[in-house]
N, C-alpha and C positions, 0 to 999 in steps of 0.2 A: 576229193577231186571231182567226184560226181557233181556235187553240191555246187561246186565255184563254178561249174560249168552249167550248171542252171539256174544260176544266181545271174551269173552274166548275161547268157542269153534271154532272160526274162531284163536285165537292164536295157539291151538293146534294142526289144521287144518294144521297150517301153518309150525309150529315146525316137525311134524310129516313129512310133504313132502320132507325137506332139513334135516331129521336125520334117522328119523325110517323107509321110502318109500324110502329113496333117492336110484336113480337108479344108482348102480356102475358097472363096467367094470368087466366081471365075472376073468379075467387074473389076475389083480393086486397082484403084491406078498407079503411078506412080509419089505419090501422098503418101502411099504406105512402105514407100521404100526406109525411112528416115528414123524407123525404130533398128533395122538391121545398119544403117551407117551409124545410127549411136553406138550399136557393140564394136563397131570397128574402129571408132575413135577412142571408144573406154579403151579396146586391147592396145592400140596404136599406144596411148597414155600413160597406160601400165607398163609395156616396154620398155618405153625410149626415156618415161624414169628409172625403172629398175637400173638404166644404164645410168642414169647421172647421178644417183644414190652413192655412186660406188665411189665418186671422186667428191661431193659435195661435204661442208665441215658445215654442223651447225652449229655456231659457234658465234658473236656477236663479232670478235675480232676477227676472223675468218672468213666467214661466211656470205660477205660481198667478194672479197677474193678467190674464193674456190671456185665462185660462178667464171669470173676472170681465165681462172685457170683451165676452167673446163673448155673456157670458148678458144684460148691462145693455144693450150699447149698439148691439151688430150687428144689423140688421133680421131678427125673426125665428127669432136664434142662440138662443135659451132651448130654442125648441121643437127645432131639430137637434141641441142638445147634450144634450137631453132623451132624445129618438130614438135618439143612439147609446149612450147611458149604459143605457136598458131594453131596443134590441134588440138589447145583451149577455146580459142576463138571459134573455130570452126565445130567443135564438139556442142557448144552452147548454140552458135547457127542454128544446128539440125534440130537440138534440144526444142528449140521455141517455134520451128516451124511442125516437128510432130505432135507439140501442144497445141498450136493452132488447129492443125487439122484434126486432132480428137473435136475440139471446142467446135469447130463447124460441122462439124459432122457425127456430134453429138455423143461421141464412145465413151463419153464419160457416164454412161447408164451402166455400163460395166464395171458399180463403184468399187469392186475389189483391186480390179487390175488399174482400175484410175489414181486409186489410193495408192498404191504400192510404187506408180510410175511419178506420183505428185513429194513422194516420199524420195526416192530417188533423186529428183531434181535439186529437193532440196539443200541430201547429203551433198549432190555434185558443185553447189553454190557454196558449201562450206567447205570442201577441200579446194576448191579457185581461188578460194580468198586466202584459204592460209598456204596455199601456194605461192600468189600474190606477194606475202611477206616474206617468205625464203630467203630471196636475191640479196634481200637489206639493206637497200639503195633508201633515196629519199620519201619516193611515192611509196614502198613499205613499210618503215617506218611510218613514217604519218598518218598511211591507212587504217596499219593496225592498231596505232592510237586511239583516232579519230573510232572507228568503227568497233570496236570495244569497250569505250569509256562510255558509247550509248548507253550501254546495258547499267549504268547506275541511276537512268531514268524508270529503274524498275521498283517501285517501292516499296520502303523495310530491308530487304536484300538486295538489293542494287551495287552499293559498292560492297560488299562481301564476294558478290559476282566476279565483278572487276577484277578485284583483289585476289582469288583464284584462280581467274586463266593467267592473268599477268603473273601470279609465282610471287609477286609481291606490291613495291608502290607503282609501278612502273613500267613501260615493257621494254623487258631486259634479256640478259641470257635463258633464263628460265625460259621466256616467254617461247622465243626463239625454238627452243627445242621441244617445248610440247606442241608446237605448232606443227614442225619439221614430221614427229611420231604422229599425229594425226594424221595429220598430207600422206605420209605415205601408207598407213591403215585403209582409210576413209574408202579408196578406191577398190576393194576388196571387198567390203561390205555392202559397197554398189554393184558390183559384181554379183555378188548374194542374190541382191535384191530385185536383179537382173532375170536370175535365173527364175523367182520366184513372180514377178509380175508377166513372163511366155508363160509360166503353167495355169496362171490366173485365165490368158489369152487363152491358149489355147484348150480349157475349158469349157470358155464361152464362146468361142469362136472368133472371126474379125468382124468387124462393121462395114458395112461398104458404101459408095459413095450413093445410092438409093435409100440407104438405112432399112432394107423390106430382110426378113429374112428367108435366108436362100440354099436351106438345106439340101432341094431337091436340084441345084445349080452350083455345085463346086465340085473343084480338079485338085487334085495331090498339089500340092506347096511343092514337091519336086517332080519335075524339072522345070515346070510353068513358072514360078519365082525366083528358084533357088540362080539361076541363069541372068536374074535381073536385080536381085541385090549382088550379085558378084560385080555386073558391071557397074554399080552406085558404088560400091564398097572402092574399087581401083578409082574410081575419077575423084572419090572424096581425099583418097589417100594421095593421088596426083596434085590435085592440086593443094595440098600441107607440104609437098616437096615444092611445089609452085612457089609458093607462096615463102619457105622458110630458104630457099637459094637463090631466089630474086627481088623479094620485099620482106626482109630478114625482120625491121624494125619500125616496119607499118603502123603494126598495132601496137610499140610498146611505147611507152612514156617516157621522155629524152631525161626528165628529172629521174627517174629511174637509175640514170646511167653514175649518180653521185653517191657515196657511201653515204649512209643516213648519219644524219647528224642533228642531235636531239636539241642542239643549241639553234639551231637554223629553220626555220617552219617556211614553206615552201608558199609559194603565192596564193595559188590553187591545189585544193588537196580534190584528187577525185580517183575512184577505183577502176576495174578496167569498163571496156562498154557496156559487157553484156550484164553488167550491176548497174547502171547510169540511170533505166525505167524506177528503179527503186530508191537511187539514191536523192531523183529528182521530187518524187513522193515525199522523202524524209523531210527536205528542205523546203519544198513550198507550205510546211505546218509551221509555225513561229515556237510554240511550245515544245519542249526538248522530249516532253513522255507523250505527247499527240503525235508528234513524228516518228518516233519508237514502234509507235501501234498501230499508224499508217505502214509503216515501211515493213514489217510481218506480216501486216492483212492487205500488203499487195501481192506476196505472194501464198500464204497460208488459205486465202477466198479460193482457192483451187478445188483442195480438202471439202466445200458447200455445192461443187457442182453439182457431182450423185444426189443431192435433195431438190434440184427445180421439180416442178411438177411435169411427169411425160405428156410431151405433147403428142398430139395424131399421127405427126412425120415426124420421123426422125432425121434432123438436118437442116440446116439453115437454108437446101438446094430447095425446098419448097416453102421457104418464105421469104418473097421478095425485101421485105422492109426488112428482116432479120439480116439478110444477106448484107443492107447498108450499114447496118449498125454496127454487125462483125467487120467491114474494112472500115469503116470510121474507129472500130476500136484498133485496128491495127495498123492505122496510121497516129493514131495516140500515141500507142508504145511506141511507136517513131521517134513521134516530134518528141516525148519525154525522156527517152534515150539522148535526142539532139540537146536537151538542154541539161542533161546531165552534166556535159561537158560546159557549160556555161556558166560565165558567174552568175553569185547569185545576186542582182541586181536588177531594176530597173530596164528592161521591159519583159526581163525571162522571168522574175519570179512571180512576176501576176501573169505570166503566159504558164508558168506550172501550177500554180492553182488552178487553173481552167483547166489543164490538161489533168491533174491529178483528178479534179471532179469527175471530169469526162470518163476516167479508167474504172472508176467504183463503178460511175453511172451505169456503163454498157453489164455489169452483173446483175443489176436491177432489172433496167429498161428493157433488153433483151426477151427476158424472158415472159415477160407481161406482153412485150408486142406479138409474141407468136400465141399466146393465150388467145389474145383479142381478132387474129388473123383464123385460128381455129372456128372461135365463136362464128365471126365473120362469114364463113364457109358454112355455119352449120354443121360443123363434124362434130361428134359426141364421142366418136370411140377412141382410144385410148392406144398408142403403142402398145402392145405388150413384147417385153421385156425380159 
């Protein structure tokens, strides 16, 4: 008894130092809100599946119907299938603007917690997608075709690949259900991974938007923060009620709405938006394994930030020309999200080669412009780190 009660209170001890004590940067703005609204849209996620798990069949002949079922006849199910379908949408939102703001402001020198948080991304890009095919409408169906059969552009085992997730020739029942078991796993292990990129954080502390470090200038995380991700946490969760009781089917694909039908191939096959940056990657390469290895090393280039070489400031807020090249790359991912959605034809696919260039470019050129801006300056010394 003694024991569990100093087991415990050294748990709380400990809890308390890396959440309720934890010493923050008194600067930090609202930029850092967006890693605390990601836990509230993973739990939001985790929930309002757990609730559709319960009425959902995966099941080939099923399994467009149970969605049906869920939205007609379950008390309720319109609005939590609503909820989890926008705070998809809304989950990747935050996802890509907390990645922006590490990338300008450089926290990816923290390559433990960068790694772990680029890890995370990734998992949460493969459970969207085989969420994505759950519903097994038309745009499922064909996604998961389409976005699987890649992988036999891998050579020697390519279609051995294939031929394991699919369960056999084809994507079929099998498919269906290990997809179903993943989706609902996936998000648990992000969870994990959750808990393990705060202890990375709050080892090294936060970055702030000066990048100077600021041991002898920070204030308890509570009540100074704790106060103002509650209030991000309620507006983000506002408006995913916003948005799934008044624009239910904004973001979904109307071809979505038809039971997949293997005999029938859809005009345009495309995944949801927040994959569109990469799918437009894949397609502006002509070769089927240069696209493969484009469309990973648009997102896997994350994994090489922890190696640029430390510059003097930390932060793109003291280089002017860095700061241009950072929203010229984030008007890229724009436009190459915009043409995601576009066929692939004449004038968009020579507009996504330029922009595909463009997205590599800014991981090169970037870094070499703040070199030459240091040089420039004459500054020798170095971040330390």
């Amino acid at each position: 008894m003694v024991y569990s009660f100093r087991h415990s209170n050294a748990m709380m001890k400990g809890v308390s130092s890396i959440v309720y004590d934890l010493p923050a940067p008194v600067n930090i703005s609202a930029m850092w809100n967006f890693g605390s609204l990601l836990g509230a849209c993973l739990l939001f996620q985790i929930v309002s599946g757990f609730f559709l798990v319960m009425h959902y069949t995966p099941s080939v002949e099923l399994a467009f119907y149970s969605v049906g079922h869920i939205i007609r006849d379950v008390n309720s199910g319109w609005v939590i299938r609503n909820c989890h379908v926008n705070g998809a949408s809304l989950f990747f939102s935050c996802m890509y603007i907390h990645i922006g703001r590490g990338m300008y402001y450089q926290s990816f020198t923290f390559k433990h917690t960068w790694w772990v948080g680029t890890t995370i991304f990734l998992l949460s890009m493969m459970a969207a997608f085989l969420g994505y095919v759950l519903p097994w409408g038309q745009m499922s169906f064909w996604g998961a075709t389409v976005i699987t059969s890649l992988l036999s552009a891998v050579p020697y085992f390519g279609p051995d690949i294939v031929a394991w997730i699919w369960g056999g020739f084809a994507v079929s029942d099998a498919t269906l259900k290990r997809f179903f078991v993943l989706h609902y796993l996936i998000p648990f292990v992000v969870s994990g991974l959750a808990v393990v990129h705060l202890i990375f954080l709050h080892q090294t502390g936060s970055n702030n938007p000066l990048g100077v470090m600021s041991h002898a200038d920070k204030v308890p995380f509570h009540n100074y923060f704790t106060i103002k991700d509650l209030i991000g946490v309620f507006i983000v969760w506002g408006v995913i009620f916003f948005l799934s009781v008044l624009f239910p089917m904004w973001l979904m694909d109307p071809e979505n709405f038809n039971p997949a039908d293997p005999m029938n191939t859809p005009l345009h096959i495309q995944p949801e938006w927040y994959f569109l940056f990469a799918y437009t990657i894949l397609r502006s390469i002509d070769s089927k394994f240069g696209g493969v290895v484009a469309l990973g090393a648009s997102v896997l280039i994350l994994y090489v930030l922890p190696f640029y070489p430390k510059n003097c400031f930390r932060g793109n807020g003291f280089y002017p020309v860095s700061q241009y090249f950072f929203w010229y790359f984030v008007g890229v991912f724009m436009i190459l999200t915009f043409l995601g959605a576009c066929p692939a034809d004449w004038p968009y696919h020579s507009m996504s080669i330029v922009a595909s260039i463009s997205y590599f470019g800014f991981y090169v050129v970037n870094p070499l412009m703040m070199e030459v801006w240091d040089w420039l300056l004459g500054v020798s010394e170095k971040v330390n780190n």
